[in-house]
PADO-700299 format. One line per 10 residues: for each residue x, y, z of C-alpha. Coordinates in Angstrom, 2 decimals, decimal comma. Each point is the difference from the previous one (the first is absolute). Layout:
! residues N
X Y Z ~ ... .
//
This chain:
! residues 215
-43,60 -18,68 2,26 ~ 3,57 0,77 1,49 ~ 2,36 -2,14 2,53 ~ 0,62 2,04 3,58 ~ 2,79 -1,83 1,38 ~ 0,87 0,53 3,47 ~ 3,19 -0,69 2,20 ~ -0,76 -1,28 3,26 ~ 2,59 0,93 2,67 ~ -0,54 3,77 1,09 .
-2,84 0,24 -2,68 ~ -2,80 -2,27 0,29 ~ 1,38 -0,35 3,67 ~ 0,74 2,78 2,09 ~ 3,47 -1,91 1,13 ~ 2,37 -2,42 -1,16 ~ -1,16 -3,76 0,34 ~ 3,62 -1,57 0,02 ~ 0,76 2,69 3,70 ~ -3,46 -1,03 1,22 .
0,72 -3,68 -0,87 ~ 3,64 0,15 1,83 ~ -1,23 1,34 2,76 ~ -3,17 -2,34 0,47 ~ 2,93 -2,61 -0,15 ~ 2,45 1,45 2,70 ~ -2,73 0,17 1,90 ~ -0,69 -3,55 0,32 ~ 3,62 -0,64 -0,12 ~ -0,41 -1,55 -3,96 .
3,11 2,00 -1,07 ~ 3,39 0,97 1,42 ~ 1,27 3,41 0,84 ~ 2,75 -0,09 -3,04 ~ -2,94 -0,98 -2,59 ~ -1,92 3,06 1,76 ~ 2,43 1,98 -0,67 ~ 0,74 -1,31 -3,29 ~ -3,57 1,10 -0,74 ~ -0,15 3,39 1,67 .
3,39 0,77 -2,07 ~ -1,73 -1,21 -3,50 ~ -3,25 2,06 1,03 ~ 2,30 3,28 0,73 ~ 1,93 -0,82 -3,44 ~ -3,30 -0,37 -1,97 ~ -1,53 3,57 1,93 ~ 3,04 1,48 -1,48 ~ -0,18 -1,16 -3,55 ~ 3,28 -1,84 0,75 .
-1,21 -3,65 -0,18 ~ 1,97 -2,28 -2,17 ~ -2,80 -1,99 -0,29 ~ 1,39 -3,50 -1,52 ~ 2,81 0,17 2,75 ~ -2,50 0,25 2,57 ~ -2,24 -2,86 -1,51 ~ 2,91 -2,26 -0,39 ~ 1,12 0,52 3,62 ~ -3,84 -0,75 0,97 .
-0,16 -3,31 -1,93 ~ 3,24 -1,29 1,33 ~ -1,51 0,93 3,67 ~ -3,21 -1,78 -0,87 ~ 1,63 -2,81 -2,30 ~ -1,35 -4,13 1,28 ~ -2,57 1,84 2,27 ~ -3,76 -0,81 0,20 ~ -2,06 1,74 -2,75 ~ -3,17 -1,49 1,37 .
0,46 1,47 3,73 ~ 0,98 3,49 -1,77 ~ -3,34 0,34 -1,88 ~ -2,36 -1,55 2,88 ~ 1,88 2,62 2,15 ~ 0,12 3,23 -2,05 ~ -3,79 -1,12 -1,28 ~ -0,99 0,13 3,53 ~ 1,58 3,37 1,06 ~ -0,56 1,80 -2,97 .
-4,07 -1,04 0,96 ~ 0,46 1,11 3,25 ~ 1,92 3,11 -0,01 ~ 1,31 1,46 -3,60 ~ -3,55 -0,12 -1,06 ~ -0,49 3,02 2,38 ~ 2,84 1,68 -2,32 ~ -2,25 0,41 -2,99 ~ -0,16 3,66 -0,65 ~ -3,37 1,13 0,20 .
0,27 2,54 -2,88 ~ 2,39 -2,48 -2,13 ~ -2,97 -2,51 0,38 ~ -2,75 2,60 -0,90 ~ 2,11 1,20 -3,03 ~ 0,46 -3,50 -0,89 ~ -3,50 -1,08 -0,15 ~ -0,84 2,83 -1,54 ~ 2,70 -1,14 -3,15 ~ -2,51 -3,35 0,04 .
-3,27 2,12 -0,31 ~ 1,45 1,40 -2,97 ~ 1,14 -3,30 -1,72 ~ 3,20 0,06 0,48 ~ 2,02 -2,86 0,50 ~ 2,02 0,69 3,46 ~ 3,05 -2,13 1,20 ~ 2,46 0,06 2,96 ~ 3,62 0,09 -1,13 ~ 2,46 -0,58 2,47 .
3,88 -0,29 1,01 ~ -1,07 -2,27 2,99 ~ -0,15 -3,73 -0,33 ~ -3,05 -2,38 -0,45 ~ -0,16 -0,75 3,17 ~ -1,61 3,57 1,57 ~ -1,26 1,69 -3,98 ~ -2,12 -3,11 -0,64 ~ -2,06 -0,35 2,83 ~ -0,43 3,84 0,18 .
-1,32 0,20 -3,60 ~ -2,35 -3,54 0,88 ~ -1,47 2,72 2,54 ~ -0,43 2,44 -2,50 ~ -1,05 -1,81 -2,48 ~ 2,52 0,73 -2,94 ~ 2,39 -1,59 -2,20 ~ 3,84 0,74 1,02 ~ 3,43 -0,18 -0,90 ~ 2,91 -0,10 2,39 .
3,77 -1,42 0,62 ~ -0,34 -3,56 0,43 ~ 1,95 -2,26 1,72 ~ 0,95 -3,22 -1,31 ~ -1,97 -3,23 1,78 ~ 0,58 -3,78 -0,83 ~ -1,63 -2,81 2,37 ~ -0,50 2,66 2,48 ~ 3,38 1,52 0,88 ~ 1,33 3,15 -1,26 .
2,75 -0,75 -2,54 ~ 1,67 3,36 0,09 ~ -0,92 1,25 -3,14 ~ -2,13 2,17 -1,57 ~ -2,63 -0,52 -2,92 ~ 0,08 1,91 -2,85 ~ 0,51 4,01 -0,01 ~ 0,05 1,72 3,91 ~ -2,81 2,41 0,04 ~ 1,91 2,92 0,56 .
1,89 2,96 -1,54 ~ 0,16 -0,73 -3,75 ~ -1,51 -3,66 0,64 ~ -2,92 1,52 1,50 ~ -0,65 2,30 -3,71 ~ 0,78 -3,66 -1,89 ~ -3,23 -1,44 2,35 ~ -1,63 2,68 -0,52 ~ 0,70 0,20 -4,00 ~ -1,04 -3,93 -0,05 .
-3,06 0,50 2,14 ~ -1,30 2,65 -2,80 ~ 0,44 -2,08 -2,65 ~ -1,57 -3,18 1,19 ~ -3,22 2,75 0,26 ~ 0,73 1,21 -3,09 ~ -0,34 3,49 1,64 ~ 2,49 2,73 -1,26 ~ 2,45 1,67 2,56 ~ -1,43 3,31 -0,13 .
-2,82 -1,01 1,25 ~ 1,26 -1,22 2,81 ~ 0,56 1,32 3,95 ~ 2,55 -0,42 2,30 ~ -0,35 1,09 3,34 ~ 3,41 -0,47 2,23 ~ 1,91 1,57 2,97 ~ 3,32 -0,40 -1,25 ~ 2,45 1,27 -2,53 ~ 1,19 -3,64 -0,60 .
-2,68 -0,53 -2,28 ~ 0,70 2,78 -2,04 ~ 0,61 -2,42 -3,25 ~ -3,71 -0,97 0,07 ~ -1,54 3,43 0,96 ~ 2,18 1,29 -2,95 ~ -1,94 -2,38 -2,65 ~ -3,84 -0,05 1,36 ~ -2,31 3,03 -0,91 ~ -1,03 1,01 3,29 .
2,77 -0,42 2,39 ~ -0,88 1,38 4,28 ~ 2,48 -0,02 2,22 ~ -2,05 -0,54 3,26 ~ 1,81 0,76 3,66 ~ 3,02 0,19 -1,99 ~ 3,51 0,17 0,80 ~ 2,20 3,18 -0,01 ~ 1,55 -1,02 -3,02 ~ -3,29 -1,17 -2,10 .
-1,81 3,31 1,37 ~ 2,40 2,30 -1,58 ~ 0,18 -2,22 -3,37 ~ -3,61 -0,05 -0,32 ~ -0,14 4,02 1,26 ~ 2,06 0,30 -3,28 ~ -2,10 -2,17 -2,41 ~ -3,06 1,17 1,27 ~ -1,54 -3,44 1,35 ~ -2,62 -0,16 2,58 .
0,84 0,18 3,47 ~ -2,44 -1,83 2,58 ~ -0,03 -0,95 3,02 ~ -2,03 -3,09 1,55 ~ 1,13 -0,13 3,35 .
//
């Protein structure tokens, strides 16, 4: 009995959740045109392995900062029923139910926040791990709790999650579209870079990793 870890944003979906969320809020006129763009600009930074990731989570949290936890979730728990839902990858679904039938434990790990990974993996029906922003009576603080799942924070969840199972790395999988999460596919026995990037496709060319494609 292994761990299959999967990443949810180009993987398990066949898009990125945080483009489909912006644009679901532009239009219903949620979001203004410089936070739009403030998006599109992270999205195009994170396609091209160029993401300073903290920078961009610190800008989001002081954008967010005194604002309504409580409408976010009953918002992104509502759109993520009725629309990313129809995102799952058939073939990333079929692969992952086929990691249950085995015994395997299988769990969504994700850069994206609580707010969009949880109530994707309630639909699935697995544990998960994600960023997580910081809540106290119901408004965002600005901060972040604990390590940001991504990049080298994403192998630390990813290390922890392992342990708590008492399952070795190596008998672990990681499937993933992008090169950013080279520090965990590095460490787990079965690493497959799925859809992935230029820059992961000719890394895993080179260490001989499966190549799939779900969508």
């Amino acid at each position: 009995m292994g761990i299959a870890f999967f990443d949810m944003d180009k993987t398990l979906l066949s898009a990125s959740s945080s483009t489909l969320y912006v644009r679901h809020l532009w239009s219903r006129r949620l979001i203004s045109l410089r936070e739009v763009l403030e998006v599109t600009w992270v999205s195009m930074q994170y396609s091209l392995n160029m993401l300073n990731f903290p920078r961009a989570m610190a800008r989001l949290s002081r954008n967010i900062k005194g604002g309504d936890a409580t409408a976010t979730q009953a918002l992104c728990e509502q759109w993520v029923r009725d629309e990313l839902v129809g995102y799952v990858a058939p073939l990333a679904l079929k692969r992952l139910r086929e990691h249950q039938q085995r015994g395997d434990h299988v769990v969504l790990l994700s850069a994206s926040t609580q707010f969009i990974v949880r109530p994707i993996a309630e639909h699935l029906g697995i544990p998960y791990g994600c960023t997580e922003l910081e809540v106290v009576d119901g408004k965002f603080t600005g901060g972040i709790v604990g390590e940001p799942c991504y990049g080298e924070g994403k192998r630390i969840w990813g290390e922890r999650i392992a342990a708590d199972c008492g399952v070795p790395l190596s008998e672990c999988t990681f499937y993933t579209d992008s090169y950013s999460d080279r520090p965990l596919l590095d460490v787990v026995g079965f690493p497959v870079a799925v859809n992935p990037d230029a820059k992961l496709a000719r890394y895993a060319a080179r260490r001989g990793w499966r190549i799939e494609r779900f969508y």
